[in-house]
C-alpha positions as CSV (number, residue, x, y, z in Angstrom):
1,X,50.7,-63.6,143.2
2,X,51.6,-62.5,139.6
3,X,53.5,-59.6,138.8
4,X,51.3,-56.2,138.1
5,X,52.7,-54.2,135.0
6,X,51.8,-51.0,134.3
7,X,53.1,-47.4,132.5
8,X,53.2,-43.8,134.0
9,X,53.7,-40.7,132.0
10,X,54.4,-37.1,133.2
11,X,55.9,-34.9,130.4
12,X,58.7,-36.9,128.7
13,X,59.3,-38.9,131.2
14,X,57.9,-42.9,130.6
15,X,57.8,-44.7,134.2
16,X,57.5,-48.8,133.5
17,X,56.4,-50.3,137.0
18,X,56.3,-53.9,137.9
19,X,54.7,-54.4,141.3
20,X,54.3,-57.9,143.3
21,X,54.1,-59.0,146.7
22,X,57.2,-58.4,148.9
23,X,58.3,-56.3,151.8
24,X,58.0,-52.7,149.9
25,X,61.6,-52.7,148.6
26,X,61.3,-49.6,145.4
27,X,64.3,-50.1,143.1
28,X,64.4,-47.1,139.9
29,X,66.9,-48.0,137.4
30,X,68.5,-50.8,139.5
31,X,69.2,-48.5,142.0
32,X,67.8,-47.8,145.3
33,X,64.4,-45.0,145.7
34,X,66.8,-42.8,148.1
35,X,70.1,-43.1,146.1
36,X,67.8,-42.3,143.1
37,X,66.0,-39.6,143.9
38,X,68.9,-38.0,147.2
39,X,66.0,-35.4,147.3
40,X,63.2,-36.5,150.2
41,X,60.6,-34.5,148.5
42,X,60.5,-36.6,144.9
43,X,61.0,-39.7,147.6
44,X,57.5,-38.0,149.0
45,X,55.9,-37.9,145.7
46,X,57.2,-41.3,144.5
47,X,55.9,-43.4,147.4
48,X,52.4,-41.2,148.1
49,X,50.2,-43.9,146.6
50,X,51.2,-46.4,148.9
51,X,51.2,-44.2,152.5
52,X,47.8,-42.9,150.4
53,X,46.2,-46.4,151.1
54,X,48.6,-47.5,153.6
55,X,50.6,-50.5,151.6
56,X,53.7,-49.1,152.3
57,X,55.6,-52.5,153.4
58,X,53.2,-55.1,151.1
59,X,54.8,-54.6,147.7
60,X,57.7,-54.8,145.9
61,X,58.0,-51.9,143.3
62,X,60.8,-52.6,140.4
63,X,60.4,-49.4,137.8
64,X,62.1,-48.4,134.9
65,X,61.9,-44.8,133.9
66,X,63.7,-42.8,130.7
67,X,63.3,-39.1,129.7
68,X,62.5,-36.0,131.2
69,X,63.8,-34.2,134.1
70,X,63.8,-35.6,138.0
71,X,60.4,-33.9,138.9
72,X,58.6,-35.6,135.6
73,X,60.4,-39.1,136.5
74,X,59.2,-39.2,139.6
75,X,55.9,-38.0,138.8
76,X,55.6,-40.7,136.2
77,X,56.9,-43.3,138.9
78,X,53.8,-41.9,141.2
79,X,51.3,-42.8,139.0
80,X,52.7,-45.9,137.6
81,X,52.8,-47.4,141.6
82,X,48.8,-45.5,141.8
83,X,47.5,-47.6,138.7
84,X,49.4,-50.7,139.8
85,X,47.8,-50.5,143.4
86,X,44.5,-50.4,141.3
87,X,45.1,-53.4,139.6
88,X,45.9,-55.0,142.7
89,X,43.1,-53.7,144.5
90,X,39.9,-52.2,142.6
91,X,38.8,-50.7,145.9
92,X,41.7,-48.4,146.5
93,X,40.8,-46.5,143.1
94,X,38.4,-43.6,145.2
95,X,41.0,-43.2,147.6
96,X,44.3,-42.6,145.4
97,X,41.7,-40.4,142.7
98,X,40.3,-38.0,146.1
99,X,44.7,-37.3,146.3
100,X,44.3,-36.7,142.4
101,X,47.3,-39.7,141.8
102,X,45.0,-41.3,139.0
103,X,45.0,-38.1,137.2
104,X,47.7,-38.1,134.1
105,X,49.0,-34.3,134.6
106,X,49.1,-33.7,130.6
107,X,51.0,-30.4,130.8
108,X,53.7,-30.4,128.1
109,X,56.1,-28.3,127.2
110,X,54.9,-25.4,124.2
111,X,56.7,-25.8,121.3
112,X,58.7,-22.9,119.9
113,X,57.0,-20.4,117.1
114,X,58.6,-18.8,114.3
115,X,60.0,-15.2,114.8
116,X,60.1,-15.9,118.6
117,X,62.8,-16.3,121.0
118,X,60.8,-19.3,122.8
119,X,57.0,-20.0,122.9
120,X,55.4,-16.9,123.2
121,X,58.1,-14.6,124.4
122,X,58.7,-11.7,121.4
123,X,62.3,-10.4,121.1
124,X,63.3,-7.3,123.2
125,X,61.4,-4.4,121.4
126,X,64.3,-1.6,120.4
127,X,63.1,2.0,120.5
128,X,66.3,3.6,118.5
């Protein structure tokens, strides 16, 4: 079996994912998932496509991610793995989309205005 290569983008974070067939070994940045991400929750949301449609221990998962914070990373890494598993597998595509993990979350961050502090927030109003 070929290798799958596919992109996942949350925020500023870019999540490159190269997925073939192995024993569901996940290495982020030539490191291990759990030594990556010490937090069990982003470990969660970073392998929730594969307990989604129960593929958990059929692929191997190599990813490269840059930018952002952890919680964008590893929402980036979760739906790099979902669009890999539908290039794998065209049938898993109404599963992993009822979880919403073929969704890109587009939320970015507002850019500072002119005569604000950040955003939208004004500067303290001074009575005297």
């Amino acid at each position: 079996m070929e290798l799958i290569v596919t992109v996942g983008r949350r925020k500023t974070s870019v999540a490159r994912v190269f997925m073939k067939k192995g024993t569901g070994n996940i290495v982020v940045n030539d490191r291990p998932l759990a030594t990556y991400f010490p937090i069990p929750y982003y470990q969660q949301a970073v392998v929730k496509p594969m307990t989604v449609t129960e593929m958990s221990n059929d692929m191997d998962i190599q990813v490269n991610v840059q930018g952002g914070g952890v919680k964008g990373q590893a929402e980036a890494i979760q739906l790099g793995i979902a669009r890999a598993l539908v290039k794998f597998n065209e049938e898993l595509k109404p599963t992993l989309r009822s979880h919403n993990l073929m969704t890109r979350n587009a939320a970015e961050v507002e850019r500072k205005k002119p005569g604000r502090r950040k955003a939208r927030r004004s500067t303290q109003f001074s009575k005297r």
